[in-house]
C-alpha positions in Angstrom: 164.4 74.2 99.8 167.2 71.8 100.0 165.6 68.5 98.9 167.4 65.8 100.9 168.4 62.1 99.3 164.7 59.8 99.1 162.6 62.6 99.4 162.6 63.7 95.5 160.4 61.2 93.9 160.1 60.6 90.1 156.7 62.0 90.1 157.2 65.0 91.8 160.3 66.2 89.8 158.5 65.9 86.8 155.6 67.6 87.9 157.5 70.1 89.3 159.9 70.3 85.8 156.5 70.6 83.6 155.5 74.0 85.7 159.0 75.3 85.4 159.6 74.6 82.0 156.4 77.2 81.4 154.3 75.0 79.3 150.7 74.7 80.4 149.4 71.5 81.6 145.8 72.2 80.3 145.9 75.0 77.6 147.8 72.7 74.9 149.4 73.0 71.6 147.0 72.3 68.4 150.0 70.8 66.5 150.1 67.0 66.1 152.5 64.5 67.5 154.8 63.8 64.3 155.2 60.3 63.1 157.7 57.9 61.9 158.1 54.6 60.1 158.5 51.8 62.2 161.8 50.3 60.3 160.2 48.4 57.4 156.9 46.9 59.3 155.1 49.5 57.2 153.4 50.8 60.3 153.8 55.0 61.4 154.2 55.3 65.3 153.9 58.7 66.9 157.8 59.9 67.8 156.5 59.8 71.6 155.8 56.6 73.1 153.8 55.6 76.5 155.9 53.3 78.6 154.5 50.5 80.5 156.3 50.3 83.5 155.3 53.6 84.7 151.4 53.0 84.2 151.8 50.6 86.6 153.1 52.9 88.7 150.2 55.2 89.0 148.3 56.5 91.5 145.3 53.8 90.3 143.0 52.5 88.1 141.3 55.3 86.9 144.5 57.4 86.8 146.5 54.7 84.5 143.3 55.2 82.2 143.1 58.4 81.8 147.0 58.5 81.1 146.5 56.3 78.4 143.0 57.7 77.1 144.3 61.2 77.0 147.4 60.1 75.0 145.6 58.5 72.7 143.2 61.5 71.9 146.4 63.4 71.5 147.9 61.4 68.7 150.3 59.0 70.6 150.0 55.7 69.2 153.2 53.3 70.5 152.5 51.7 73.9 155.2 49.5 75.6 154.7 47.0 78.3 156.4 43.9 79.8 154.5 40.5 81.2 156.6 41.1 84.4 155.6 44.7 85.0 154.6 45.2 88.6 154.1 41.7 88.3 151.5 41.9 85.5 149.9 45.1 86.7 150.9 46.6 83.9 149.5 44.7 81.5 146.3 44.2 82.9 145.4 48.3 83.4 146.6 49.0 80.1 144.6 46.1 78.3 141.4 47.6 80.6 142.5 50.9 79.3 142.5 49.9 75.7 139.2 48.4 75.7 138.0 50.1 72.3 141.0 51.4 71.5 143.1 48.5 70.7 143.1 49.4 66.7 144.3 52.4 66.9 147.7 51.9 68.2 150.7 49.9 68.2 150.8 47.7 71.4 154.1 46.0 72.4 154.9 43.6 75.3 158.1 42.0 76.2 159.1 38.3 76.8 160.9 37.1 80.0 162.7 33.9 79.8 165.8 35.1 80.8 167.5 31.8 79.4 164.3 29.5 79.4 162.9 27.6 76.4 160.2 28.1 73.8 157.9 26.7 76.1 158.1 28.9 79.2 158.2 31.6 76.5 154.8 30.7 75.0 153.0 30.5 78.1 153.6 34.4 78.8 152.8 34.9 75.5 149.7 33.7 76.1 149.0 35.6 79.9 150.3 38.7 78.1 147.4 38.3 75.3 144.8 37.6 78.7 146.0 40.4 80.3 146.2 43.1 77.6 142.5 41.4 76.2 144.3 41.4 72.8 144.6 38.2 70.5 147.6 39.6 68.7 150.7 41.9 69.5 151.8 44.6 67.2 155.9 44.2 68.5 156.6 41.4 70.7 160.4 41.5 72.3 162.7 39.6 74.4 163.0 41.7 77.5 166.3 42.8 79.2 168.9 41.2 77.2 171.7 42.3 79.9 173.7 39.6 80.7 176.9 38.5 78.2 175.5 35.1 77.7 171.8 36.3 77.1 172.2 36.0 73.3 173.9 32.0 73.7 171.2 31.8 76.1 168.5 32.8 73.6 169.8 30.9 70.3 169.9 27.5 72.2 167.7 25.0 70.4 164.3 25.6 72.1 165.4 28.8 73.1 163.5 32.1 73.1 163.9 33.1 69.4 161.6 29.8 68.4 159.5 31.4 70.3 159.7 34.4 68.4 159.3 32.2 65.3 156.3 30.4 66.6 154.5 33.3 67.3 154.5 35.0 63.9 153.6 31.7 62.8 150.2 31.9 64.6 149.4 35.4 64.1 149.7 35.7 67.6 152.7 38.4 66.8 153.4 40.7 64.0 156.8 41.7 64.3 159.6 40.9 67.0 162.8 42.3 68.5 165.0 42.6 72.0 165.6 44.9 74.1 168.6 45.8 76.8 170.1 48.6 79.0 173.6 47.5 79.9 176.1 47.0 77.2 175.9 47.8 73.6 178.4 44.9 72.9 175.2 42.5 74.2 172.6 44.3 71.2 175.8 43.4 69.0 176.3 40.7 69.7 172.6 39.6 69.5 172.6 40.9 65.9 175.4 39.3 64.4 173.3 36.0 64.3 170.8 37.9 61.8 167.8 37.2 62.7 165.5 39.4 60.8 164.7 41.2 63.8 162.0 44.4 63.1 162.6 45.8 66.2 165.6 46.7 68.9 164.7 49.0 71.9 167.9 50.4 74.1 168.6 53.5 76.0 169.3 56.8 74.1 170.1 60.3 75.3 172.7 63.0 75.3 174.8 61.6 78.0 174.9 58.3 75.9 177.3 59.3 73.2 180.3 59.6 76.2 180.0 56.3 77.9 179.3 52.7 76.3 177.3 54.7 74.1 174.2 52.6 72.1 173.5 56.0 69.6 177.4 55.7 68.2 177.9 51.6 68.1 174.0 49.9 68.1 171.8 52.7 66.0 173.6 53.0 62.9 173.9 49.4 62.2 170.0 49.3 63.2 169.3 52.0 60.1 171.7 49.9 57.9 169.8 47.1 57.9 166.1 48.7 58.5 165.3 47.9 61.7 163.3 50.2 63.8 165.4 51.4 66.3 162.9 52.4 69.9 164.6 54.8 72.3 164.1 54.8 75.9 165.3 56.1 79.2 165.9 59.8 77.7 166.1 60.8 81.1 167.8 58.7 83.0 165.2 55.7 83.7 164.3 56.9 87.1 165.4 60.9 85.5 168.2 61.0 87.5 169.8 63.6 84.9 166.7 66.1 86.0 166.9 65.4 89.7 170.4 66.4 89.6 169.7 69.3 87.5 172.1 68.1 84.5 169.1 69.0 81.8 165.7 69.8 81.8 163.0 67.0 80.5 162.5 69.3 77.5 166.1 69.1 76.6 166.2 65.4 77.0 162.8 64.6 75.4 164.1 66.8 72.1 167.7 65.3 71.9 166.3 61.8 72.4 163.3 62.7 69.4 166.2 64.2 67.1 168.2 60.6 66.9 167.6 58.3 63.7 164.7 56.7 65.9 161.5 55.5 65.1 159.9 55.7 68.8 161.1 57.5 72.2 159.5 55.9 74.8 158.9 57.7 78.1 157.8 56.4 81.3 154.6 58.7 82.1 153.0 58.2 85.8 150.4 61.0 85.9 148.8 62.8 84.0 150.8 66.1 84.4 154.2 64.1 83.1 151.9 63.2 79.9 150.8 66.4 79.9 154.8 67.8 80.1 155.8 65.8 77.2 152.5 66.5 75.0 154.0 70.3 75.2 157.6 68.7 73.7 156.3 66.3 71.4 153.5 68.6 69.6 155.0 70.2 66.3 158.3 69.0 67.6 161.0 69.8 65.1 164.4 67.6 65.8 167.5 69.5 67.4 170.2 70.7 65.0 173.3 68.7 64.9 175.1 71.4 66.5 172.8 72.0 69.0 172.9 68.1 69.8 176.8 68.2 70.0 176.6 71.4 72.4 174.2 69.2 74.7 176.4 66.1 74.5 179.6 68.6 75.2 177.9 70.0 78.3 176.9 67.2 79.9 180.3 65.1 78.5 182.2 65.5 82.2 179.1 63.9 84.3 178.4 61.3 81.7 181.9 60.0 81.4 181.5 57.7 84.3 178.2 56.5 84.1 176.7 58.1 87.5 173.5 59.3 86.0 173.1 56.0 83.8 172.6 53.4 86.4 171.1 51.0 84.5 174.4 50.5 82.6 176.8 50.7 85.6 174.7 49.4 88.7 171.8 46.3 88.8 169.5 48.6 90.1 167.4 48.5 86.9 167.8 44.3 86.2 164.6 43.1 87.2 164.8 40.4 89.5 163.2 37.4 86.8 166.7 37.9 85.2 168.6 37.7 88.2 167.0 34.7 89.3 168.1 32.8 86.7 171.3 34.6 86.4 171.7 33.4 90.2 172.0 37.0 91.5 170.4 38.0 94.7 166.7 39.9 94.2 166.4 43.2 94.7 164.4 42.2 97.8 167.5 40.4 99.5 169.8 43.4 98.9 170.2 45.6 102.0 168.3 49.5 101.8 
């Protein structure tokens, strides 16, 4: 059936890749999610993450929980978020969901200033603890650092890195980092103030390597200095690269998993996308180089222009905090 553009939503691919990829959704794999060292914070997080954007996005309540219950039975122990989330939606199910849980994992939310001070910054600080019924955060990171003057923006005095500061300060924060999507010049530019960041989260997958590519200019520096690089968007963000039938998730999921990275976080909206990457991540063994270069070879000619990484080459990923005070139009204003 020719599937015509706005009809294929995320969810339905995915489900619909899980099936076809042969892996059963309820007869699982007794092998246990491999871990990593999270840089030098001394913690191990599972190699699979739960993102937590897309636990917003679930069907409800109850379906966000048992996402996040059944991931946590299986062995995955990293869990992303953001204070603006589906507008703190996020947050909240997830901190609902890890009632009684909350010491076994890793729990990370993100910062939003976009360019205010300390101040703005420790107020959501504060609703992101509320929300996620937490009085500490494992990893706490500046969110979206997309625009060329974020990082001028950020070091101001009173800017968003005090913030940083003030939090470990309290205990309200163990370790801290960024994170971006556009432009690997930005995350360079936003270490070569060294700050002892722990952590720096950016998008990593084959097509990566071809065009403004994070895995060839950002991750090595990030192992140089031992800070734990986290991976996301392995499949495209909204996995554009498996609509368009460039790779399967299991072939983006393993490439992704193979790179010097501590974490691969992956957006996971029902519990039949969890239960797709529990059959990838479980005993997972990383790709061999030359099976990584055969992937990045193949998909070389569509990743060259960006088409299938929009949140590099379009704003369709900027959240619309950040264009705010960027003074960009919200992705409300902009014309379907």
């Amino acid at each position: 059936m020719k599937i015509m553009p706005g009809e294929f939503s995320r969810r339905r691919f995915l489900e619909g890749a899980a099936l076809a990829t042969g892996g059963s959704l309820m007869g699982q794999s007794s092998s246990e999610i491999p871990k990593r060292p999270l840089g030098r914070t001394g913690l191990q997080t599972s190699i699979l993450g739960v993102g937590g954007y897309h636990i917003g996005s679930a069907k409800d309540l109850a379906e966000a929980k048992q996402i996040i219950d059944e991931a946590v039975d299986a062995g995955i122990n990293f869990f992303d978020n953001c204070w603006d989330y589906h507008d703190g939606k996020s947050e909240e199910w997830m901190g609902s969901a890890l009632k009684g849980k909350r010491d076994n994992v890793v729990l990370m939310t993100k910062v939003c200033t976009h360019g205010r001070n300390k101040s703005v910054a420790m107020r959501m600080l504060e609703e992101s603890l509320r929300r996620l019924q937490t009085d500490h955060l494992d990893v706490w990171q500046i969110h979206e650092v997309v625009y060329y003057d974020d990082p001028d923006r950020i070091f101001a005095p009173n800017g968003a890195i005090e913030a940083l500061e003030e939090a470990k300060k309290q205990g309200k924060v163990r370790f801290v980092g960024f994170t971006g999507h556009k432009d690997p010049e930005i995350h360079l530019k936003m270490l070569s103030r060294n700050f002892p960041f722990d952590t720096v989260q950016m998008p990593l997958n084959c097509f990566d390597a071809t065009f403004h590519s994070f895995e060839t200019r950002v991750l090595p520096e990030l192992n140089r200095r031992g800070i734990a690089p986290l991976g996301m968007k392995s499949l495209g963000g909204s996995g554009e690269m498996i609509s368009k039938g460039a790779i399967t998730p299991a072939e983006g999921l393993r490439y992704a998993m193979s790179l010097p990275v501590a974490v691969t976080i992956s957006g996971m909206d029902s519990p039949a996308v969890l239960h797709q990457n529990l059959e990838i991540a479980r005993g997972f063994h990383p790709m061999s180089a030359a099976d990584m270069q055969a992937l990045r070879d193949r998909c070389k000619a569509d990743a060259a222009d960006g088409r299938y990484e929009l949140f590099k080459t379009t704003k369709k990923y900027d959240g619309d905090v950040g264009r705010e005070q960027h003074g960009f139009p919200s992705s409300k204003e902009l014309p379907a």
